[in-house]
C-alpha positions as CSV (number, residue, x, y, z in Angstrom):
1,X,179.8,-52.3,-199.6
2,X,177.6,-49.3,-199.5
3,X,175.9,-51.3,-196.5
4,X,178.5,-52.3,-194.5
5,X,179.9,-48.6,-194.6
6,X,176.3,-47.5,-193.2
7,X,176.4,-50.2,-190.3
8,X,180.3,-48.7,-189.6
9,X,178.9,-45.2,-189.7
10,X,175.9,-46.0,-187.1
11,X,178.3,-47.8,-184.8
12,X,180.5,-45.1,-184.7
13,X,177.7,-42.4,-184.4
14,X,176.8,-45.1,-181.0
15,X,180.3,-45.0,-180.0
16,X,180.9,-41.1,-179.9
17,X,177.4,-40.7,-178.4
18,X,178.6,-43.1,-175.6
19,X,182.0,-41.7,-174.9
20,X,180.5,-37.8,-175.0
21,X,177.9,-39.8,-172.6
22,X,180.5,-41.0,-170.2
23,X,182.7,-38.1,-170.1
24,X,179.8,-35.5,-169.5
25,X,178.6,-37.3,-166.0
26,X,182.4,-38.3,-164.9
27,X,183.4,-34.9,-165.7
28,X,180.2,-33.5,-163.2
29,X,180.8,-35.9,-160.5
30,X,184.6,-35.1,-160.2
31,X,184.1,-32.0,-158.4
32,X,182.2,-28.3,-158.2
33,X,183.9,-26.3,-161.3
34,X,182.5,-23.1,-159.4
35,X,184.8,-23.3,-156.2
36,X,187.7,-24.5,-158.6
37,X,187.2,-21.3,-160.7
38,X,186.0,-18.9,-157.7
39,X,188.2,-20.4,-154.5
40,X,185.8,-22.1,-151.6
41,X,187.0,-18.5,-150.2
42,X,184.4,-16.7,-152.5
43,X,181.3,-15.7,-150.9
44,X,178.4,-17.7,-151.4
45,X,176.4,-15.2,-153.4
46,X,179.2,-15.5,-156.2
47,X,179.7,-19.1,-156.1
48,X,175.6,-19.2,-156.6
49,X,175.9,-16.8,-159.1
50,X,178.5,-18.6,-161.2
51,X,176.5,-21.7,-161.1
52,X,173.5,-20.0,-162.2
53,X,175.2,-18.3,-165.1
54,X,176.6,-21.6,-166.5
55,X,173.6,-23.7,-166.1
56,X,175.2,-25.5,-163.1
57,X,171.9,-25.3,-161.1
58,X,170.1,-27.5,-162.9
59,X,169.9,-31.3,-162.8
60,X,172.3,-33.1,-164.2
61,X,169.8,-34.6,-166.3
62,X,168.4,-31.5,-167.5
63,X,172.1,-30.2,-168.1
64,X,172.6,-33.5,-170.1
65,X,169.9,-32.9,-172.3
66,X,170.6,-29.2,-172.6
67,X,174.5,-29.9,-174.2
68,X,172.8,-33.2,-176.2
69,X,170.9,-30.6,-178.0
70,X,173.1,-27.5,-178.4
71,X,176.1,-30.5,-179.7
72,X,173.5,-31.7,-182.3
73,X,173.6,-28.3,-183.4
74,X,177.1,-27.8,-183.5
75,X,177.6,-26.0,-180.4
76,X,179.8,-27.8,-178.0
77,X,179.5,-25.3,-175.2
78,X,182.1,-22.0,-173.7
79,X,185.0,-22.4,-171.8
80,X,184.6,-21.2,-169.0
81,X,188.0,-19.4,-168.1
82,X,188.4,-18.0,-171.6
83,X,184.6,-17.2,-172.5
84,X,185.3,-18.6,-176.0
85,X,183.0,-21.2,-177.6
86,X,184.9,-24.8,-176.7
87,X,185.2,-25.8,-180.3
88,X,187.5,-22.6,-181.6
89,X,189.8,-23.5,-179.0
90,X,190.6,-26.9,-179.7
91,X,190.7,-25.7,-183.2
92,X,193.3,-23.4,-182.9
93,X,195.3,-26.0,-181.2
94,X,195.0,-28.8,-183.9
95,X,197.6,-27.4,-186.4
96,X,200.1,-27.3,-183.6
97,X,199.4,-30.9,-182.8
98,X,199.5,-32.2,-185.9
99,X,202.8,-30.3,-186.3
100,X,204.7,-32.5,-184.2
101,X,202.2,-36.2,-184.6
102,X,201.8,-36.3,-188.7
103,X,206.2,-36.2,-189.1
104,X,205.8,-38.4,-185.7
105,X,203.9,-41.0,-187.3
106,X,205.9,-40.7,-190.7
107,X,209.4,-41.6,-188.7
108,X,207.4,-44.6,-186.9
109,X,206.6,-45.8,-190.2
110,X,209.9,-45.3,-191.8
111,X,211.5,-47.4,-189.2
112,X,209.2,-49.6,-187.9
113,X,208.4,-51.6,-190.9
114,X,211.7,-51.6,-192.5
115,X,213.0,-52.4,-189.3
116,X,210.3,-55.6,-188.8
117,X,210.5,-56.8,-192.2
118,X,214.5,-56.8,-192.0
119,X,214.3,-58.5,-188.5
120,X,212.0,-61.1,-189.8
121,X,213.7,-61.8,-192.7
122,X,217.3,-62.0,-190.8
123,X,215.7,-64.1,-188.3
124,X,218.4,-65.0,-185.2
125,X,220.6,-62.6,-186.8
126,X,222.8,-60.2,-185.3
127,X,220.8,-57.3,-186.7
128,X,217.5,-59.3,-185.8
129,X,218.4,-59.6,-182.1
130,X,219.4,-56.1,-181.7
131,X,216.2,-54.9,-183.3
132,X,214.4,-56.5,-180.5
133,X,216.5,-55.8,-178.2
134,X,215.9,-51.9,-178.9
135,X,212.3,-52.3,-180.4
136,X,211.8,-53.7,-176.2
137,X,213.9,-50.7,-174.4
138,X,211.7,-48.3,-177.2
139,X,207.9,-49.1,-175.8
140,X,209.2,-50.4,-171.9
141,X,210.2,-46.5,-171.5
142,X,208.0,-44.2,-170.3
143,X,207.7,-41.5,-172.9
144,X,208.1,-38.9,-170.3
145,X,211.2,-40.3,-169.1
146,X,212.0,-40.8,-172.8
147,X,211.6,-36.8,-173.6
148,X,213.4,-35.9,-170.0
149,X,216.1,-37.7,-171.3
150,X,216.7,-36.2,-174.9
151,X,216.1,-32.8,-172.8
152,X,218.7,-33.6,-170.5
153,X,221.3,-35.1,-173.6
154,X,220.4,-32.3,-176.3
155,X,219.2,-29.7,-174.5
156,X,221.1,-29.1,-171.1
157,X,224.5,-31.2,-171.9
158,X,225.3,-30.2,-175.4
159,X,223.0,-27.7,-176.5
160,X,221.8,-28.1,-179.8
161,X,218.2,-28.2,-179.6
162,X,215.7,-26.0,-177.3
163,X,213.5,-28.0,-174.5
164,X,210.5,-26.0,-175.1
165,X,208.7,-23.6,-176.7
166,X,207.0,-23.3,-180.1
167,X,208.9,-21.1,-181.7
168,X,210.5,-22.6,-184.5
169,X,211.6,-25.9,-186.3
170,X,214.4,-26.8,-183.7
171,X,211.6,-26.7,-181.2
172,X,209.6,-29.6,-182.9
173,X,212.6,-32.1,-183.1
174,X,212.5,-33.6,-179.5
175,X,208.6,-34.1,-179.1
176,X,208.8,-35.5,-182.9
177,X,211.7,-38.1,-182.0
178,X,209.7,-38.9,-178.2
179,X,206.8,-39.7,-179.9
180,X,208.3,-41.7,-182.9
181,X,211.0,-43.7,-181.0
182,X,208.1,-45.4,-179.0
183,X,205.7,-46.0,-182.1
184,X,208.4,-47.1,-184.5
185,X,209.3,-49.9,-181.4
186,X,206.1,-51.4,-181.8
187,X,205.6,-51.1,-185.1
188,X,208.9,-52.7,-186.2
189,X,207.9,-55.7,-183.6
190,X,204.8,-56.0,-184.8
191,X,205.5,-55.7,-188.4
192,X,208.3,-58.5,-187.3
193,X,205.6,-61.0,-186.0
194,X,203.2,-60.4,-188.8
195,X,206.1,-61.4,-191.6
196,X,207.4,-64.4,-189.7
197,X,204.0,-65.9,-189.6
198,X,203.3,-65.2,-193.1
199,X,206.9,-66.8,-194.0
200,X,205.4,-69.8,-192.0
201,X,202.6,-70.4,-194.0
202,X,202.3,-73.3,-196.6
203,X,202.1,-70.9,-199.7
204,X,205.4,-69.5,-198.7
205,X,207.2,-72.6,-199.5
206,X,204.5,-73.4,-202.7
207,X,205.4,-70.6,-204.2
208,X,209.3,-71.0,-203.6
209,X,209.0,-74.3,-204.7
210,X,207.3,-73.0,-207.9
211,X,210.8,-71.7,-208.6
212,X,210.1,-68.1,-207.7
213,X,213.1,-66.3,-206.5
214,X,212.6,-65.5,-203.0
215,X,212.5,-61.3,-202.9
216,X,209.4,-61.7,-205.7
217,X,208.1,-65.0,-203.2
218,X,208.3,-61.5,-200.3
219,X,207.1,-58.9,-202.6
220,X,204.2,-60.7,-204.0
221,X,203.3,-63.1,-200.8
222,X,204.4,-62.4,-197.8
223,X,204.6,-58.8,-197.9
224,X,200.6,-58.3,-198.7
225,X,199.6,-60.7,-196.4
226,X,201.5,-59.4,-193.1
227,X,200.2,-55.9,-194.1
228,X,197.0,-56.8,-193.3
229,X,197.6,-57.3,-189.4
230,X,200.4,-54.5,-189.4
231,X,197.5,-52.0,-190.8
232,X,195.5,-52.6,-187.9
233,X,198.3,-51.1,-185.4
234,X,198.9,-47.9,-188.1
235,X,195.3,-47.3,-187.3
236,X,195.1,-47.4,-184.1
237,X,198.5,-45.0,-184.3
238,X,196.6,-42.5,-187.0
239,X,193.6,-42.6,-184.4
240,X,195.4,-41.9,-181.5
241,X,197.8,-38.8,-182.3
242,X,196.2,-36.5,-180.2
243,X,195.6,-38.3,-177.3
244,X,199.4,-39.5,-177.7
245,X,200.2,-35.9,-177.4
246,X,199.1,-35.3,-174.0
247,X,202.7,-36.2,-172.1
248,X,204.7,-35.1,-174.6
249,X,202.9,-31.5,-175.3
250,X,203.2,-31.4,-171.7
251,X,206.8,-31.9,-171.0
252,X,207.7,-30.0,-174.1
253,X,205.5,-27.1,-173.3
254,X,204.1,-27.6,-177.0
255,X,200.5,-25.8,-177.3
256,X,198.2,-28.1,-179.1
257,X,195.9,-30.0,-177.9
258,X,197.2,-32.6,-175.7
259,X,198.4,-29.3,-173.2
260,X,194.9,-27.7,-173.4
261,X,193.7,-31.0,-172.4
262,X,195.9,-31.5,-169.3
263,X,195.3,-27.3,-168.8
264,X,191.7,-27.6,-168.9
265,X,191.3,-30.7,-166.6
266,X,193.2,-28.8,-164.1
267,X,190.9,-25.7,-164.1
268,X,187.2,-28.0,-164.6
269,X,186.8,-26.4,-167.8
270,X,184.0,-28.8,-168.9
271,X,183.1,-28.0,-171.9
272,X,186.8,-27.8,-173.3
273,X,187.6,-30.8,-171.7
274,X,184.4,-32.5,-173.2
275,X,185.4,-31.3,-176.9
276,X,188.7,-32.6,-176.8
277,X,187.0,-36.1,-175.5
278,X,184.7,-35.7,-178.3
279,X,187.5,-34.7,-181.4
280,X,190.0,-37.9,-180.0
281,X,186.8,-40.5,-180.1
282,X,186.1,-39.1,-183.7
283,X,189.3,-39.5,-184.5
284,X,189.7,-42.6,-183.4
285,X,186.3,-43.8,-184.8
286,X,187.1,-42.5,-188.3
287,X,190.6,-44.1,-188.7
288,X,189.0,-47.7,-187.3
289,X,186.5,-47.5,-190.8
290,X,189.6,-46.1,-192.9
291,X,191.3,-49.6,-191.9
292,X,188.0,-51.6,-192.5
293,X,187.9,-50.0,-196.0
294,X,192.0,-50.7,-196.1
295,X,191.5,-54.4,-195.8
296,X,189.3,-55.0,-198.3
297,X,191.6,-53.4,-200.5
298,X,194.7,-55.4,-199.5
299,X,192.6,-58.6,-198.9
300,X,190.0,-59.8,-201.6
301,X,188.7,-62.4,-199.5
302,X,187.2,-59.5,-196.9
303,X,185.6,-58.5,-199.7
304,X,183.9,-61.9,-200.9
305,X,183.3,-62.8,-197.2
306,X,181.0,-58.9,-197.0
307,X,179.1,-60.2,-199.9
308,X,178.4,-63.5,-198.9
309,X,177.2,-62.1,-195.3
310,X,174.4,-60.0,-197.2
């Protein structure tokens, strides 16, 4: 086990050195930062100037190696509209993303699943079909078009709940529902898919044949074995709550980090832009060897198949 955690470690190490590889030369080829910043108006003794004092004069190669070294060290760069260091700005704006993704991903759990597993075991029902039926209208609509129309229903026609803003609970209720309507969709389809092809299988009927009544034939069969496919779309949920912030941060004028993401793309700020890139891969990285570890707790076999691969 101890092994197998090292190779995950080193393959994420590879991945986040690729994707802060990737974003650092798309982000330089996109465009000059200094006539974003200055104007193309400025004189050409500032925009020189600006480039000098942010290392822009330099190859890109040199420049590559120079934020390699500083990043091994902890030093992701400054931004260069606020004059901050990168890192403490995306920092401040984590708490106010998890706000609204953590109760997010709570709601898409405590729908989805119960929602899947009821669906699968009603198959063809009434209460199946319309499951589907809204588990498809959840992840076909846009999420912006999802959180323009709870604005438009809550906010503008009867009032009840602000369209933006941070400042208190009530502000927090639309992004939470925009971004937990579409995960709880799939989830509750996946979870569905998982349990019917698990309540396919030829143990299924063994054990009912057995003369086990069917909720402990669910509980102790098919419920264990569907989780393991359903945990790999939970993962990739966990690992993606910032990123899925971006729209709906946006829309809702929320300030984590999704916003300072879309913000600091607009303005070329590099090196916040970069951070962010580099936080969301980590994220996403970590969550992918929490679900390795995951299945080999749900499924023995994962286990037994590690060993015998040594």
């Amino acid at each position: 086990m101890t092994r197998y955690l090292v190779e995950r470690l080193l393959r994420a190490l590879l991945t986040i050195f690729l994707v802060i590889t990737f974003a650092f030369f798309v982000l330089r080829s996109s465009g000059d930062p200094a006539l974003l910043i200055l104007s193309v108006d400025a004189p050409p003794e500032a925009i020189e100037a600006f480039r000098r004092s942010w290392g822009l004069d330099r190859s890109l190669w040199v420049q590559y190696l120079h934020y390699v070294v500083n990043a091994l060290t902890g030093d992701l760069g400054t931004s260069m509209r606020d004059g901050r260091p990168a890192l403490a700005l995306v920092l401040e704006r984590v708490p106010a993303t998890l706000a609204i993704t953590v109760p997010a991903l709570l709601l898409k759990l405590g729908i989805g699943i119960p929602a899947g597993i009821h669906a699968a075991l009603h198959r063809n029902s009434f209460t199946d079909r319309m499951t589907m039926l809204l588990s498809v209208a959840g992840f076909t609509v846009p999420s912006f078009v999802l959180a323009l129309l709870l604005v438009l229903i809550f906010s503008v026609t009867l009032g009840w709940l602000p369209s933006s803003g941070s400042d208190g609970l009530a502000n927090a209720v639309l992004p939470i529902v925009t971004l937990g309507t579409a995960g709880a969709a799939i989830l509750a389809r996946f979870t569905r898919s998982a349990m019917l092809e698990v309540l396919g299988q030829p143990y299924i009927r063994a054990a009912s044949a057995k003369g086990l009544t069917w909720r402990r034939v669910v509980t102790d069969h098919a419920l264990p074995n569907a989780a393991i496919p359903t945990t790999t779309i939970i993962g990739f949920m966990v690992g993606s709550l910032i990123a899925g912030a971006v729209v709906v941060e946006s829309v809702f004028a929320w300030p984590g980090v999704g916003r300072l993401l879309v913000v600091s793309v607009s303005n070329r700020d590099l090196a916040v832009v970069q951070t962010i890139l580099l936080f969301v891969a980590a994220t996403m990285v970590l969550s992918n060897i929490i679900v390795d570890i995951v299945y080999g707790w749900i499924d023995p076999r994962m286990r037994s198949s590690r060993r015998v691969g040594r």
